[in-house]
Structures are given as structure tokens and as C-alpha cells.
ZASE-21544 format. One record per residue (C-alpha): residue in one letter; z, x, y. Coordinates in steps of 0.2 Angstrom, whole numbers, padded with zeros to 4 digits, always signed. Each point is the difference from the previous one (the first is absolute). Layout:
REM ZASE-21544
AZXY/...
***
This chain:
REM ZASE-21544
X+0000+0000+0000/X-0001+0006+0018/X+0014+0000+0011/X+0001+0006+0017/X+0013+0012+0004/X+0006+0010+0018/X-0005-0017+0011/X+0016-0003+0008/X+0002+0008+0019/X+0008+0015+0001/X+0006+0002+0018/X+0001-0007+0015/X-0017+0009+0008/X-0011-0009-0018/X+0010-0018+0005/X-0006+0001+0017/X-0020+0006-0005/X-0002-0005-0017/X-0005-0015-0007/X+0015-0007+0005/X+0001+0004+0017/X-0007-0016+0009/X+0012-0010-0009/X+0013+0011+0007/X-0007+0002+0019/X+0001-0018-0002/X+0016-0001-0007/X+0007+0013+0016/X-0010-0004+0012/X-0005-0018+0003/X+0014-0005-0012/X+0017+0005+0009/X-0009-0005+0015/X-0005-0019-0003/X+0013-0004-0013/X+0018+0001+0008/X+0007-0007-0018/X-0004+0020-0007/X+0017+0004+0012/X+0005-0004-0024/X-0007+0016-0002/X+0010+0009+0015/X+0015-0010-0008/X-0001+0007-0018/X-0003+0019+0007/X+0018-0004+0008/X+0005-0005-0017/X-0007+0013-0009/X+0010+0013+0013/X+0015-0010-0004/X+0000+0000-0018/X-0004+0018-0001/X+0012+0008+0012/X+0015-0013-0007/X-0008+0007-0020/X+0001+0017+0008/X+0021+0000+0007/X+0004-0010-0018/X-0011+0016-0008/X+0011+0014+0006/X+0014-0008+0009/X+0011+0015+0000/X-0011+0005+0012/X-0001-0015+0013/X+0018-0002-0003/X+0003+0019+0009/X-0005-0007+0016/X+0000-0020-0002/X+0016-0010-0005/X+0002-0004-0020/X+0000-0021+0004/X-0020+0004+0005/X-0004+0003-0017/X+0006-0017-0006/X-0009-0007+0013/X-0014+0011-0005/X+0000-0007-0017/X+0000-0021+0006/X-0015+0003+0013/X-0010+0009-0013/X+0005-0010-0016/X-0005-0015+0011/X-0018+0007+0007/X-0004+0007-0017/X+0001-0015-0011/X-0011-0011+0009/X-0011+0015+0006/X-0004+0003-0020/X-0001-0015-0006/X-0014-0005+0013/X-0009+0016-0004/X-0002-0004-0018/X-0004-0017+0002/X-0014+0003+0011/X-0007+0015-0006/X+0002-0010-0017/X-0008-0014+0006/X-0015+0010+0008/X-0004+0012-0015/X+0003-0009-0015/X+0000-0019+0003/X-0018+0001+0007/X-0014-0011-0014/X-0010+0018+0000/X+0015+0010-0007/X+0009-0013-0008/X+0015+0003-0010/X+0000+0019+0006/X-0009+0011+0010/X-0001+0017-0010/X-0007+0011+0014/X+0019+0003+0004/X+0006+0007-0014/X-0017+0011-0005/X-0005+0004+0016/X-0018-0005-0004/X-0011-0017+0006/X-0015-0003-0008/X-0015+0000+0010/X-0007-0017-0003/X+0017-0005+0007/X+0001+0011+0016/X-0019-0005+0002/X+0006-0020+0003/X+0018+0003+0007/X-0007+0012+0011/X-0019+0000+0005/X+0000+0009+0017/X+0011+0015-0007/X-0011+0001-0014/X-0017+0000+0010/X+0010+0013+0010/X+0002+0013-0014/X-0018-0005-0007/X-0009+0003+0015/X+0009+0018+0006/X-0002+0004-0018/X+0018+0002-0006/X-0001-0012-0012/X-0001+0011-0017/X+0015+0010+0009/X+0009-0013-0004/X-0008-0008-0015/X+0010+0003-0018/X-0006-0002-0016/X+0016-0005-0009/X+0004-0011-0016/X+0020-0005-0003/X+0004-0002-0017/X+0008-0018-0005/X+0019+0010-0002/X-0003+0007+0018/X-0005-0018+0007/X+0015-0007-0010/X+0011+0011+0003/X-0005-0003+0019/X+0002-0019-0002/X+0017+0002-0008/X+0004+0010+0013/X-0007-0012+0016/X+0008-0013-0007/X+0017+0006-0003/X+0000+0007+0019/X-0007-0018+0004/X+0016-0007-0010/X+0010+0010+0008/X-0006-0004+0019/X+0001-0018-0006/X+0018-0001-0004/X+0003+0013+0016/X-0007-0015+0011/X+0007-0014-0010/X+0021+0009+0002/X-0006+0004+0020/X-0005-0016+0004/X+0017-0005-0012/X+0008+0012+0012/X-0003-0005+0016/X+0002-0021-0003/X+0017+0000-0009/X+0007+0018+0007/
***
């Protein structure tokens, strides 16, 4: 089978001139500036500074604690107990939801665990990237010739769906979590 490997953007300067970059000029530019409801995205890069530096003082406390009083730590631990949680549970269910509950990759999307899409697929999921590598003619950079034997893909499958089990049950004890805590 072919399989197309190396597609995915590898730094900032290929997202903002490879095949990608008008959807994100878009994205920055005429985005932020028409669509005051993206002040989200300003809000979860608050978040994410929240949850890190409070993951950072619970990490090495004995540190914080040589210049900031021991009660902090407590308090440390309730903010980020409280942002993490939520923060998780809407990252799996949405990047769930997006890669595997699609009808094209229905139950399981496999590019995840082996790194590799097939071509026919990245041709319909995406036509303009593919064009893109056909006509600067990278395409066989990137094209594989690769066959997974029915242990690999089983063992894959086992795999997927034990993470996907355990994410379910994460979500399910979250959500448990935050109604009757």
C-alpha cells in the first residue's frame, strides 16, 4: 500500500508558506480582527500559563517554598487540580471527536499510532496539500511503500482502543467530578 509520510508542518516559517499558510494568514489575520469571540483563544493561553506555572511550584516545591509561603502550595494544588480536569477532559473529547468519530475514519483513525496515512486518503482529506507536493515535485519524498502485517494492525487496534477506553472513563469520572464534587 502507499502511505504518505513527513506531511505534517514542521515550523512555524512551513505554517506560514506551505500549503497551509492561507488558512493560517486567515486564521491571524482577518480572523482576530473580525471575530472578537477568538478573545477564547487569548483565554486558554492564560489557562495554559496558569496550569503550567501552578504544575511547575507543585513539581519542585521546596523550591517555591524558599521564597514563597508553604500555604501557596496548597493553594497551588486547588487552582491547578481545578483547571486541569476540565482542561483534559475537553481535549480528549474534542480531539476524539475530530479524529476518530469522523464516517471516513470510523472506529479509529490509525495514522496516530503508525505515523503513516495512505495516499488515497490524504488525496480526499486534503486536495490542496496534496496538489501542493505533486506540483513542486516532493511527492515521492514523501511517498512509502509500506505493508503492516495483521499482528502489527492488531496490535495497534488493541492498543487505540484501550487508550480510547481509558479517555472514555477519564471524561466520564471528570464530568462525575465536577457535578457532584
Amino acid at each position: 500500500m502507499k502511505y504518505l509520510s513527513k506531511t505534517f508542518t514542521k515550523n512555524l516559517f512551513d505554517a506560514c508558506t506551505g500549503a497551509n499558510s492561507k488558512t493560517v494568514k486567515i486564521f491571524l489575520i482577518v480572523g482576530l480582527l473580525l471575530f472578537p469571540g477568538l478573545k477564547l483563544m487569548a483565554q486558554s493561553n492564560c489557562e495554559v500559563l496558569v496550569i503550567g506555572s501552578t504544575g511547575l511550584m507543585l513539581w519542585v516545591p521546596e523550591f517555591f517554598t524558599k521564597f514563597l509561603p508553604g500555604w501557596l502550595i496548597n493553594v497551588t494544588q486547588i487552582i491547578h487540580s481545578d483547571e486541569t480536569l476540565p482542561a483534559v477532559g475537553f481535549i480528549f473529547t474534542i480531539h476524539f471527536f475530530n479524529t476518530h468519530l469522523r464516517p471516513e475514519s470510523f472506529p479509529m483513525a490509525t495514522v496516530i499510532f503508525t505515523g503513516y496515512v495512505l495516499e488515497e486518503e490524504y488525496k480526499k482529506d486534503r486536495p490542496h496539500e496534496y496538489e501542493q507536493f505533486v506540483k513542486s515535485g516532493k511527492i515521492n519524498d514523501v511517498r512509502v511503500e509500506k505493508e503492516f502485517t495483521k499482528e502489527q494492525m492488531k496490535t495497534i487496534r488493541i492498543f487505540g482502543f484501550t487508550a480510547l477506553f481509558a479517555g472514555v472513563i477519564m471524561t466520564i469520572l471528570i464530568i462525575y467530578s465536577l457535578i457532584f464534587h
